[in-house]
PDB file of N, CA, C, O and CB in Angstrom:
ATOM      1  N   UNK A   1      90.760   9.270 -48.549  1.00  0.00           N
ATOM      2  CA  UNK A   1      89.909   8.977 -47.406  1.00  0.00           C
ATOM      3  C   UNK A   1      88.458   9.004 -47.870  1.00  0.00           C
ATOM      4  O   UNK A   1      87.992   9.704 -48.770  1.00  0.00           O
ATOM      5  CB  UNK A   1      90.150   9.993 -46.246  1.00  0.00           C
ATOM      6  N   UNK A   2      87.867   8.183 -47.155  1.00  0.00           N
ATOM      7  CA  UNK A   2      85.771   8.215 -47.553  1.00  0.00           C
ATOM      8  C   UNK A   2      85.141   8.304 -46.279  1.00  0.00           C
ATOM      9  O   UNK A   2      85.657   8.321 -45.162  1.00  0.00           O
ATOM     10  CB  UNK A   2      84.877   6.483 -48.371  1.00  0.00           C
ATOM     11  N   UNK A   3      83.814   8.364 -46.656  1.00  0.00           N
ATOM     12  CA  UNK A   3      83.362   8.775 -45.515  1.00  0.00           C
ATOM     13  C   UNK A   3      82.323   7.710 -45.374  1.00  0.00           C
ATOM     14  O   UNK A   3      81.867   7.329 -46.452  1.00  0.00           O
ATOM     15  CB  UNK A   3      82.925  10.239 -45.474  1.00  0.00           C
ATOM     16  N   UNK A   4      81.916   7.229 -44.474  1.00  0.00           N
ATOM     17  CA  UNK A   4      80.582   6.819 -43.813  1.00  0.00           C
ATOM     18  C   UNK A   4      79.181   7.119 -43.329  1.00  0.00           C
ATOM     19  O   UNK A   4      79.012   8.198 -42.761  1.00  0.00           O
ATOM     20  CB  UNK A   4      80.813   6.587 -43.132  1.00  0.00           C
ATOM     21  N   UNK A   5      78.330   6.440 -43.456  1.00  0.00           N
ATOM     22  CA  UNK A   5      77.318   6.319 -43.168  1.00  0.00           C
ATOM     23  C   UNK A   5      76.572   5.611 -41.316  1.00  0.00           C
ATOM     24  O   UNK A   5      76.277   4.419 -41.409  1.00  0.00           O
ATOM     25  CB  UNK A   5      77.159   5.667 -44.370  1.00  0.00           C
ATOM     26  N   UNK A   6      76.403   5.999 -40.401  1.00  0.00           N
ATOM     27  CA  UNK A   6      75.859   4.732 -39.468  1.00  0.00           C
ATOM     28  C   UNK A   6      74.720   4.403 -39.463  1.00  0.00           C
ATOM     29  O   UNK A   6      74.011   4.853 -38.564  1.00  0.00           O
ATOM     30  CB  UNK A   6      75.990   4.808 -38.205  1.00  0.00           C
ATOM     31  N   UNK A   7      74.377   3.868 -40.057  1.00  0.00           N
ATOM     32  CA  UNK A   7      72.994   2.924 -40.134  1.00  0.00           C
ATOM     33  C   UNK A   7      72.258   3.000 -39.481  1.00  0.00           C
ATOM     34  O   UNK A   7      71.109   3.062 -39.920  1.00  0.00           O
ATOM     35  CB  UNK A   7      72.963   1.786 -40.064  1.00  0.00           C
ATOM     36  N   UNK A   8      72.591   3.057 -37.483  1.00  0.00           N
ATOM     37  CA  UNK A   8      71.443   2.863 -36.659  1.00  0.00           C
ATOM     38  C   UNK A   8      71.639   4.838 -36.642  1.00  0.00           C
ATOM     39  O   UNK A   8      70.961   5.172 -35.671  1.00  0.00           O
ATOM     40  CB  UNK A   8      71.636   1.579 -34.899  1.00  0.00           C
ATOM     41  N   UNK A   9      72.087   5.797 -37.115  1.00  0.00           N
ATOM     42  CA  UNK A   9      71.322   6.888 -36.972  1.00  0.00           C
ATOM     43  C   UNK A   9      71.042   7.745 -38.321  1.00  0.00           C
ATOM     44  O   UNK A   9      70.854   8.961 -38.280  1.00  0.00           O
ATOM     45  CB  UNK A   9      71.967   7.669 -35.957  1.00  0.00           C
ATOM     46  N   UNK A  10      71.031   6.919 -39.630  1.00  0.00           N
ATOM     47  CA  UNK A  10      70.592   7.593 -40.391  1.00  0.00           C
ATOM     48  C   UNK A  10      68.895   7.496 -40.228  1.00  0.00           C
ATOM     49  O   UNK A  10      68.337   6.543 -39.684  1.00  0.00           O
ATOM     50  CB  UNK A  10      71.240   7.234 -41.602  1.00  0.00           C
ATOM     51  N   UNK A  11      68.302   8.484 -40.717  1.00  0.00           N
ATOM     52  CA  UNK A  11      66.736   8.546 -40.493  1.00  0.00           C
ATOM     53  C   UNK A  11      66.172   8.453 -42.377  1.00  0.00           C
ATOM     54  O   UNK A  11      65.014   8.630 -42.757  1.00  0.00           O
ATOM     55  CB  UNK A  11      66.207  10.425 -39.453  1.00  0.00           C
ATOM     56  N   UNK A  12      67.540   8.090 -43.395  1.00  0.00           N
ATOM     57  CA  UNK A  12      66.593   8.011 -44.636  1.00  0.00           C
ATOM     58  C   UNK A  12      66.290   8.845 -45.434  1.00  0.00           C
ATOM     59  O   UNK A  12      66.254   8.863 -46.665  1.00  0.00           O
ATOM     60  CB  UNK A  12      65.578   7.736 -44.434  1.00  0.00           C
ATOM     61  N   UNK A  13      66.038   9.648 -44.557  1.00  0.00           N
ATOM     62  CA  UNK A  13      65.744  11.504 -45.510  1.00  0.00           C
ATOM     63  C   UNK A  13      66.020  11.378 -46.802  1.00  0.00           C
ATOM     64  O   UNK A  13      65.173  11.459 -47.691  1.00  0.00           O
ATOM     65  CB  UNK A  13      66.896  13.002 -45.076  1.00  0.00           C
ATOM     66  N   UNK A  14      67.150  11.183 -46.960  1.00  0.00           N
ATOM     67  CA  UNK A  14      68.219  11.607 -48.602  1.00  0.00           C
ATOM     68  C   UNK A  14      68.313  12.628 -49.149  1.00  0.00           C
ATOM     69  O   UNK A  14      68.231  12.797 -50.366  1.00  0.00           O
ATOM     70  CB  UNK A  14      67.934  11.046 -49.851  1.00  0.00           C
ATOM     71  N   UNK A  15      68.594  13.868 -47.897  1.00  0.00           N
ATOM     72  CA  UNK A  15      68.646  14.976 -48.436  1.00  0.00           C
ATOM     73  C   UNK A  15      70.452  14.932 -49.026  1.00  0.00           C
ATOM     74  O   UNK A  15      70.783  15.612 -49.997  1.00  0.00           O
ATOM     75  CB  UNK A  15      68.092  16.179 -47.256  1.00  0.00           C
ATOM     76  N   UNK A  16      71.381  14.119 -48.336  1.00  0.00           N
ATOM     77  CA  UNK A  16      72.661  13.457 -49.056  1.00  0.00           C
ATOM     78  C   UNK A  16      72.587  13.441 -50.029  1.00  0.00           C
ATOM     79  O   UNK A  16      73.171  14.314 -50.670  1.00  0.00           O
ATOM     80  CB  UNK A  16      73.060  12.334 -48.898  1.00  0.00           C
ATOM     81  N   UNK A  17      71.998  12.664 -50.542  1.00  0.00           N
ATOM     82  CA  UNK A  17      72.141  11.812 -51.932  1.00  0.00           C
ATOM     83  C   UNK A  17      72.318  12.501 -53.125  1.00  0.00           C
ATOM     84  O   UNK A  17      72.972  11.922 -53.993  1.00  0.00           O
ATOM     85  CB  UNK A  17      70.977  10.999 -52.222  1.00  0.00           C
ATOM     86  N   UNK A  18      71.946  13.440 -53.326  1.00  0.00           N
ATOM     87  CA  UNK A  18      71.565  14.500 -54.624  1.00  0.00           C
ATOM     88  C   UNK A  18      72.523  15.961 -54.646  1.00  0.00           C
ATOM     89  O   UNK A  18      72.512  16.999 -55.308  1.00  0.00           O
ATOM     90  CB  UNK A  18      69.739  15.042 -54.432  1.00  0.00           C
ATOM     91  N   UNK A  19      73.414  15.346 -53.428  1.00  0.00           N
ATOM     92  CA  UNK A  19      74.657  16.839 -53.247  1.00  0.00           C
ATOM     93  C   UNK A  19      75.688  16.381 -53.651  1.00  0.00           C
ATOM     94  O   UNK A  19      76.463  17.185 -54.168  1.00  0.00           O
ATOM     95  CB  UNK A  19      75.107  17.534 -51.697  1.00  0.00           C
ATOM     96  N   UNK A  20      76.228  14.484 -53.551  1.00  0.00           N
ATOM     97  CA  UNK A  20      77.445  14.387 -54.285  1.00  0.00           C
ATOM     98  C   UNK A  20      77.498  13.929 -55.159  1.00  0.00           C
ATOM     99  O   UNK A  20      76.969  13.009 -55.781  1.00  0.00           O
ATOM    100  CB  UNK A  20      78.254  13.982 -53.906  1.00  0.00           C
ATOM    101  N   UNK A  21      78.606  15.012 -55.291  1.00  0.00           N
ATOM    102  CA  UNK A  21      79.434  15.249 -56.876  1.00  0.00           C
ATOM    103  C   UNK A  21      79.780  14.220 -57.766  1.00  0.00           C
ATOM    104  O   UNK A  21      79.721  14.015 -58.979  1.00  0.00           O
ATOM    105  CB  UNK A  21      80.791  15.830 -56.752  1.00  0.00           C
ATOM    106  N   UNK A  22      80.340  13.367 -56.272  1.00  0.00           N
ATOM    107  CA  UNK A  22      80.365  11.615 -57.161  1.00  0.00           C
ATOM    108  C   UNK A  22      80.017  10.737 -57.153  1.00  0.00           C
ATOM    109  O   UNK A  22      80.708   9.760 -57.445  1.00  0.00           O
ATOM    110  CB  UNK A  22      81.030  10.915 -57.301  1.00  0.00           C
ATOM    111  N   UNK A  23      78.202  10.638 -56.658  1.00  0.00           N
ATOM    112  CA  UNK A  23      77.358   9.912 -57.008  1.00  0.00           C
ATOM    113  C   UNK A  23      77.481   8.351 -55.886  1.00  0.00           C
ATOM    114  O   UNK A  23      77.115   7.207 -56.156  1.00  0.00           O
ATOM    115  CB  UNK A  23      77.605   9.817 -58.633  1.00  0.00           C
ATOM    116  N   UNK A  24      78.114   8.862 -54.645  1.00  0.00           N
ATOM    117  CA  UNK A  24      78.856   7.729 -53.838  1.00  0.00           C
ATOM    118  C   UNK A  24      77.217   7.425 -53.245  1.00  0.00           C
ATOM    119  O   UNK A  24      76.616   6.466 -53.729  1.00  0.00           O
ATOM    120  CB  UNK A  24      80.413   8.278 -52.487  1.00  0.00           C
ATOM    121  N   UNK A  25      76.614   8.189 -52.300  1.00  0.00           N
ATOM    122  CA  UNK A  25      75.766   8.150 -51.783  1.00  0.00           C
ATOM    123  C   UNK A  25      74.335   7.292 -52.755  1.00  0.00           C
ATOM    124  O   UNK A  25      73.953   7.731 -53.840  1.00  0.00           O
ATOM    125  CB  UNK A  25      75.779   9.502 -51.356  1.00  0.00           C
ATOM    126  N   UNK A  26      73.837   6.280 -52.208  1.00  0.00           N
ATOM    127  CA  UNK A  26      72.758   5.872 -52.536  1.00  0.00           C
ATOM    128  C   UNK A  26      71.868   4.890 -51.532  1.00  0.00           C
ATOM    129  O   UNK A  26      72.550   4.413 -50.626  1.00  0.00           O
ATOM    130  CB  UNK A  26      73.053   5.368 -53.671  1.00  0.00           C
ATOM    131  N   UNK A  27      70.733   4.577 -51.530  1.00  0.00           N
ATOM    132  CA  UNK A  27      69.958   3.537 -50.746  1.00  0.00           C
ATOM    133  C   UNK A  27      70.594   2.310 -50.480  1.00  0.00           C
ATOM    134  O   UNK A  27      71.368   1.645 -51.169  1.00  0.00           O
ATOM    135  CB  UNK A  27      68.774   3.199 -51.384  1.00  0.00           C
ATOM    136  N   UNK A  28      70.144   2.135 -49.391  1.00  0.00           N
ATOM    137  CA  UNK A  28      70.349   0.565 -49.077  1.00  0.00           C
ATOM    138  C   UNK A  28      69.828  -0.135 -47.786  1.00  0.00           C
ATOM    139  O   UNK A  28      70.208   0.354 -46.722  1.00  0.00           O
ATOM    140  CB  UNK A  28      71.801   0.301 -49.037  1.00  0.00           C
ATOM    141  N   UNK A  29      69.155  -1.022 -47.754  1.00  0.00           N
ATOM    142  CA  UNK A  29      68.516  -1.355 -46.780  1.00  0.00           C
ATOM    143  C   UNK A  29      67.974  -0.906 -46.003  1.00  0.00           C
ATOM    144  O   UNK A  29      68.128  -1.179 -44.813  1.00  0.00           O
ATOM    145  CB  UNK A  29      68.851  -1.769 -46.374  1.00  0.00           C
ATOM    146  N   UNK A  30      67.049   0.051 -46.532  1.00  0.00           N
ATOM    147  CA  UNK A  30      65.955   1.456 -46.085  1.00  0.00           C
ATOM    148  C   UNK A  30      66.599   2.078 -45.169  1.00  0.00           C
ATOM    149  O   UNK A  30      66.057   2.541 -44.166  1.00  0.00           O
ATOM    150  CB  UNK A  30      64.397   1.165 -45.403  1.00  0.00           C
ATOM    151  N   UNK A  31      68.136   2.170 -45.489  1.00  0.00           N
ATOM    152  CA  UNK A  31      68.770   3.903 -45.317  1.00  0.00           C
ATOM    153  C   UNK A  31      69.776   4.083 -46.438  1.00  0.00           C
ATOM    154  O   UNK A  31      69.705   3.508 -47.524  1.00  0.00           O
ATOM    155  CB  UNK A  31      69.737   4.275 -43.664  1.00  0.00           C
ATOM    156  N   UNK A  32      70.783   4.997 -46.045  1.00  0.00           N
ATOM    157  CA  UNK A  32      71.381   5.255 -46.941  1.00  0.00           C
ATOM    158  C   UNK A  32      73.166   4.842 -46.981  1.00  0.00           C
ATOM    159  O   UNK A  32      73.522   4.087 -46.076  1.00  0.00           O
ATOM    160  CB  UNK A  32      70.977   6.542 -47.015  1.00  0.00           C
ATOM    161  N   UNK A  33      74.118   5.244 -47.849  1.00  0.00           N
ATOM    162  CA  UNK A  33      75.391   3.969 -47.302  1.00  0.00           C
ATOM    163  C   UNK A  33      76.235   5.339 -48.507  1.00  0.00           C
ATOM    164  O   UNK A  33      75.628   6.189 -49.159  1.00  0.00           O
ATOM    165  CB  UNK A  33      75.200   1.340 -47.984  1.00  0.00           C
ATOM    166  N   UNK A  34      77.694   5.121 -48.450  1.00  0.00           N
ATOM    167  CA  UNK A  34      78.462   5.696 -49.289  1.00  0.00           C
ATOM    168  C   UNK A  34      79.581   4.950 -49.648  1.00  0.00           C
ATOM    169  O   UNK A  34      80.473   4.623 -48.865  1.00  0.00           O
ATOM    170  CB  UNK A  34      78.777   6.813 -48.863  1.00  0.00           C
ATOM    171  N   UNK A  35      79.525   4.649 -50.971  1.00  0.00           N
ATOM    172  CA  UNK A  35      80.730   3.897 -51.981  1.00  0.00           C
ATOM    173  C   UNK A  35      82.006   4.209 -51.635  1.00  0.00           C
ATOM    174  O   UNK A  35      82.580   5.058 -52.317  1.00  0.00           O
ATOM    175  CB  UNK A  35      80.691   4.296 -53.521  1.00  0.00           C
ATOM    176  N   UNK A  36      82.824   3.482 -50.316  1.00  0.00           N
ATOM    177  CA  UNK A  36      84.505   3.752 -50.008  1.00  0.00           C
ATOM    178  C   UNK A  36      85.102   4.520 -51.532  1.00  0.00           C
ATOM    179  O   UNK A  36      85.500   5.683 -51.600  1.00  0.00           O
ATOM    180  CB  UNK A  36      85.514   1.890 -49.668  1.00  0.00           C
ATOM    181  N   UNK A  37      85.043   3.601 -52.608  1.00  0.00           N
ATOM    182  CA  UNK A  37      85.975   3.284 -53.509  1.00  0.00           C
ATOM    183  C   UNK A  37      85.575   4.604 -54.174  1.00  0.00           C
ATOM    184  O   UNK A  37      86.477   5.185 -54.778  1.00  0.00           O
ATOM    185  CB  UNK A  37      85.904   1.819 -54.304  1.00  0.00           C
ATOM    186  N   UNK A  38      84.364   5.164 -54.154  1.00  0.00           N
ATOM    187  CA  UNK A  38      84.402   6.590 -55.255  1.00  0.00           C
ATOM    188  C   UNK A  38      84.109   7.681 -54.340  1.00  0.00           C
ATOM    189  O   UNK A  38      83.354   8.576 -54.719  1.00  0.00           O
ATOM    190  CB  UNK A  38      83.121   6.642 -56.643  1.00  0.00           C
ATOM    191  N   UNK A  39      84.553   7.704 -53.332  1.00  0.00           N
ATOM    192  CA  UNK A  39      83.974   8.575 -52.252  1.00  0.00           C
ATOM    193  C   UNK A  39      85.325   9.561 -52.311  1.00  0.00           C
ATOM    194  O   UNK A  39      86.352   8.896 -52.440  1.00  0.00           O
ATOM    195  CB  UNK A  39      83.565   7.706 -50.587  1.00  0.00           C
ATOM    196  N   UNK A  40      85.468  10.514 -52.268  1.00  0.00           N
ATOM    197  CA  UNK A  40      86.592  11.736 -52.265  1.00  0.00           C
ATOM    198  C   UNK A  40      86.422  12.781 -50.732  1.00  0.00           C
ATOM    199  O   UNK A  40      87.271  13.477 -50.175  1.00  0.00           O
ATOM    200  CB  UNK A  40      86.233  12.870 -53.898  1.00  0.00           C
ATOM    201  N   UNK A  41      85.358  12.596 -50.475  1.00  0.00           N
ATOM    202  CA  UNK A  41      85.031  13.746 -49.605  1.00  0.00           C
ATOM    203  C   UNK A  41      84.921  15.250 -50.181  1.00  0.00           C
ATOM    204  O   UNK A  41      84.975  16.323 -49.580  1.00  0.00           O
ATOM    205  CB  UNK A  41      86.052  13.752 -48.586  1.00  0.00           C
ATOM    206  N   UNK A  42      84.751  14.968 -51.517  1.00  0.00           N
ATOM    207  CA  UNK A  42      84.432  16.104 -52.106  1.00  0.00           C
ATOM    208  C   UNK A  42      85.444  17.277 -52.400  1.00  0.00           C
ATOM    209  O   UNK A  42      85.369  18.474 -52.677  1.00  0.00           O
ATOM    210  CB  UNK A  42      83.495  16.517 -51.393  1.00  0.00           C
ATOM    211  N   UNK A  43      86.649  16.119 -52.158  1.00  0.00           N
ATOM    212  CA  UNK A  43      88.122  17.135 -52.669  1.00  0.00           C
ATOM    213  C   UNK A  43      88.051  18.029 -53.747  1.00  0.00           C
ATOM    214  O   UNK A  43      86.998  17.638 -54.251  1.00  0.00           O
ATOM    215  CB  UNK A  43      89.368  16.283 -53.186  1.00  0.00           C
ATOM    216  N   UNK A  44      88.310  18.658 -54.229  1.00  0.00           N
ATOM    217  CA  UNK A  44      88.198  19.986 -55.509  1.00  0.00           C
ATOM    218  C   UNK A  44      86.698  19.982 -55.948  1.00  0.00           C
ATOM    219  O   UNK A  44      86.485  20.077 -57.156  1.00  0.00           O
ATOM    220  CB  UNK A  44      89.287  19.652 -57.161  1.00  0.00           C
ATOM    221  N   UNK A  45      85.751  19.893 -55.187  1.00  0.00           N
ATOM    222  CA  UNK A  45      84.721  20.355 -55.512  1.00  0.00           C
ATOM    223  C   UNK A  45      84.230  21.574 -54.540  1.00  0.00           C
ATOM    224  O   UNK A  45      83.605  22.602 -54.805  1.00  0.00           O
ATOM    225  CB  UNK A  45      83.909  19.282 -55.623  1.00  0.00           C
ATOM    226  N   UNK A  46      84.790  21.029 -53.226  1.00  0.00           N
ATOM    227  CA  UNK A  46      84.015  21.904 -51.619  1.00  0.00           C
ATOM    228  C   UNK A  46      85.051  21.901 -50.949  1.00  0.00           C
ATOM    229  O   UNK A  46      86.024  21.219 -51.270  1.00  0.00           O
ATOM    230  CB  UNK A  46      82.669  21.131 -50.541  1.00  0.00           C
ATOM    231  N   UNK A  47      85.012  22.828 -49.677  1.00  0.00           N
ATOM    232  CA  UNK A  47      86.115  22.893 -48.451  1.00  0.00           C
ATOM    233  C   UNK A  47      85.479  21.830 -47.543  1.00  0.00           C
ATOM    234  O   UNK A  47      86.244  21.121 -46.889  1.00  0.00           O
ATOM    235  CB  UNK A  47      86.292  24.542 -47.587  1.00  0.00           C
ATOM    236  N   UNK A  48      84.571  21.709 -47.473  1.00  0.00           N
ATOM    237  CA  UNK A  48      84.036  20.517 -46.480  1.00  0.00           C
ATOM    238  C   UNK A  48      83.081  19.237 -47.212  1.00  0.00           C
ATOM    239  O   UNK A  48      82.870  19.476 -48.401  1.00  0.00           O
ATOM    240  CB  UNK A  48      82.998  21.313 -45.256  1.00  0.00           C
ATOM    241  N   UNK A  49      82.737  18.499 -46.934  1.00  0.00           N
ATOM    242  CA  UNK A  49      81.543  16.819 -47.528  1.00  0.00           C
ATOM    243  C   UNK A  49      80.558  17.916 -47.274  1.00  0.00           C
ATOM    244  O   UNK A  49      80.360  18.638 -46.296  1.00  0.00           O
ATOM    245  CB  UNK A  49      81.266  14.754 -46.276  1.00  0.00           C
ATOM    246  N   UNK A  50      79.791  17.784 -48.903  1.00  0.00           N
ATOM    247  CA  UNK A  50      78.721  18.102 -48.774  1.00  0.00           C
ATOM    248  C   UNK A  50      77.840  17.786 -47.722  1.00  0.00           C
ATOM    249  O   UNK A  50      77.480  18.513 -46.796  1.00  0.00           O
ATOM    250  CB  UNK A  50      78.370  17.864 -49.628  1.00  0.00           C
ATOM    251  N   UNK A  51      77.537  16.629 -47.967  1.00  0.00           N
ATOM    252  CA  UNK A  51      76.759  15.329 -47.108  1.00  0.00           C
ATOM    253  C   UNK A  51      76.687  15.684 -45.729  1.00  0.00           C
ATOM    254  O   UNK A  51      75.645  15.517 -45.095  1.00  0.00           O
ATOM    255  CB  UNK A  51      77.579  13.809 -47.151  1.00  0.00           C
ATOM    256  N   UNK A  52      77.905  16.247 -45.128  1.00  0.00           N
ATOM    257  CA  UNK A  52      78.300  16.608 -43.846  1.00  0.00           C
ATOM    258  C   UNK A  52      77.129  17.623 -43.452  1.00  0.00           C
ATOM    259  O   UNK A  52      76.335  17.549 -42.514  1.00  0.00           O
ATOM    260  CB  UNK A  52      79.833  17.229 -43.811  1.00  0.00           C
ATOM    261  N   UNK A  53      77.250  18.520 -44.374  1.00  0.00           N
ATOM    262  CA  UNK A  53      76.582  20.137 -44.113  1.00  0.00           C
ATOM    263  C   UNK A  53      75.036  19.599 -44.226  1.00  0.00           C
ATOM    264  O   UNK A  53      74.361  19.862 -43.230  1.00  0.00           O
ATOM    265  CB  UNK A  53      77.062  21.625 -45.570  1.00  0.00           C
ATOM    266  N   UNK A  54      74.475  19.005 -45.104  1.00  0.00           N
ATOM    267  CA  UNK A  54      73.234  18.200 -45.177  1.00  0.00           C
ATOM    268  C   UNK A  54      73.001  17.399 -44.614  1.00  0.00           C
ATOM    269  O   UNK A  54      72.086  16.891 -45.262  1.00  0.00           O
ATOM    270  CB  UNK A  54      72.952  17.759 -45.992  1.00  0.00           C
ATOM    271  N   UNK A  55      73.206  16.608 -43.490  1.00  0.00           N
ATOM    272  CA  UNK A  55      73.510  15.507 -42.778  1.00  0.00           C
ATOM    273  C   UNK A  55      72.587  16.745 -41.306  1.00  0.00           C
ATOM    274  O   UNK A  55      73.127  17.782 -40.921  1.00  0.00           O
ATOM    275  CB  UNK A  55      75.640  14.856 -42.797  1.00  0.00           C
ATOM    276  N   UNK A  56      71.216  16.249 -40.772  1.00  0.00           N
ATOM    277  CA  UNK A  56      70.837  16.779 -39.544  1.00  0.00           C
ATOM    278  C   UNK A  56      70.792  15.765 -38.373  1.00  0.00           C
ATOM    279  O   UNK A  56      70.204  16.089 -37.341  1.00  0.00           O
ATOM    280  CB  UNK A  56      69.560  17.402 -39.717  1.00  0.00           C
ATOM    281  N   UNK A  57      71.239  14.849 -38.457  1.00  0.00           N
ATOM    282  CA  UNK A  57      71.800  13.712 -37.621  1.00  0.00           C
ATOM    283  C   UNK A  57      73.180  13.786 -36.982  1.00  0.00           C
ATOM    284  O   UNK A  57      74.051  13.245 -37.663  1.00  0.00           O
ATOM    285  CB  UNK A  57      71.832  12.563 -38.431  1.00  0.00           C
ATOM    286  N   UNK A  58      73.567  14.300 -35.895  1.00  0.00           N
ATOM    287  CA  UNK A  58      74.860  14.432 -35.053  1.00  0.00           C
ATOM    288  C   UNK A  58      75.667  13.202 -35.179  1.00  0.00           C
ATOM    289  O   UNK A  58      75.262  12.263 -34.494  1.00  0.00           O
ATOM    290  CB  UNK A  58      74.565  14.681 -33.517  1.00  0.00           C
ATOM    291  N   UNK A  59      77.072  12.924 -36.144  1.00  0.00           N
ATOM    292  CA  UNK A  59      77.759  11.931 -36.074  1.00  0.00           C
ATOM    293  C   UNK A  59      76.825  10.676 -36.857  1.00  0.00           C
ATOM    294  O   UNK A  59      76.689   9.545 -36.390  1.00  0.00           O
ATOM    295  CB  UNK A  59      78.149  11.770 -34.568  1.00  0.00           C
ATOM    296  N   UNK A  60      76.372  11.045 -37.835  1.00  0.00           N
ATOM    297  CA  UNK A  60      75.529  10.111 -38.782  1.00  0.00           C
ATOM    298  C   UNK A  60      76.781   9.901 -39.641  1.00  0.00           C
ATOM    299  O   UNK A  60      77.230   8.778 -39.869  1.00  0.00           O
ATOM    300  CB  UNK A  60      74.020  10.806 -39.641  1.00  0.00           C
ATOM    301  N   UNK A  61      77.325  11.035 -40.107  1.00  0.00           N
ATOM    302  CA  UNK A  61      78.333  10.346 -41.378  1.00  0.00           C
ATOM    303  C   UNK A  61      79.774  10.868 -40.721  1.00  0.00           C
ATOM    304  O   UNK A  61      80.146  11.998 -40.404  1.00  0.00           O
ATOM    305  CB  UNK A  61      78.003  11.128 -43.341  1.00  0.00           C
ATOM    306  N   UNK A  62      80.346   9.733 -40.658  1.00  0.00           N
ATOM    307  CA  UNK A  62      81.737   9.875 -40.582  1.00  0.00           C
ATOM    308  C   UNK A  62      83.017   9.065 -40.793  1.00  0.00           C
ATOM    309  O   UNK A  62      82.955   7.885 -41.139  1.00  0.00           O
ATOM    310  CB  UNK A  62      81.817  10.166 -39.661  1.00  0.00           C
ATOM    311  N   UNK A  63      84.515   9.881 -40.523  1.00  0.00           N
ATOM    312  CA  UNK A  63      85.132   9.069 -41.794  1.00  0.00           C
ATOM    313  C   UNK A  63      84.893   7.383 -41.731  1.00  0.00           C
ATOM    314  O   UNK A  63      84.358   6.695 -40.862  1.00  0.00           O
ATOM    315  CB  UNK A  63      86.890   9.364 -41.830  1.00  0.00           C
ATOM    316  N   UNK A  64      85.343   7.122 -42.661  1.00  0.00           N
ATOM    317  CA  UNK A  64      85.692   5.088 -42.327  1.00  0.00           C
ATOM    318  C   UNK A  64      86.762   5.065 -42.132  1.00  0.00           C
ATOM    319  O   UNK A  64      87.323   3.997 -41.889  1.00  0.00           O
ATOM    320  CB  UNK A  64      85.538   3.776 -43.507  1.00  0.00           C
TER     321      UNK A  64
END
């Protein structure tokens, strides 16, 4: 499973970007987006998506 990004409520920050493990998270069209294909949700790294816990936007990232 991966997780998502919604566009109309990310605010850009990128406090995301620099917590996962697998490098899914990056810019895109002055916000931010997460790679389906390398996205884990942070299985054997964390009990929960980093991104999640760093994420101050209610329902900004969720699954796809």
């Amino acid at each position: 499973m991966a997780l998502q990004i919604m566009r109309d409520l990310c605010t850009a920050c990128g406090d995301c970007e620099p917590l996962c493990p697998t490098q899914s998270i990056s810019p895109f069209k002055g916000v931010y987006r997460i790679e389906a294909s390398t996205c884990n949700e942070c299985e054997g790294e964390s009990d929960v998506p980093q991104c999640l816990d760093a994420c101050a936007e209610d329902d900004c990232i969720v699954p796809a």
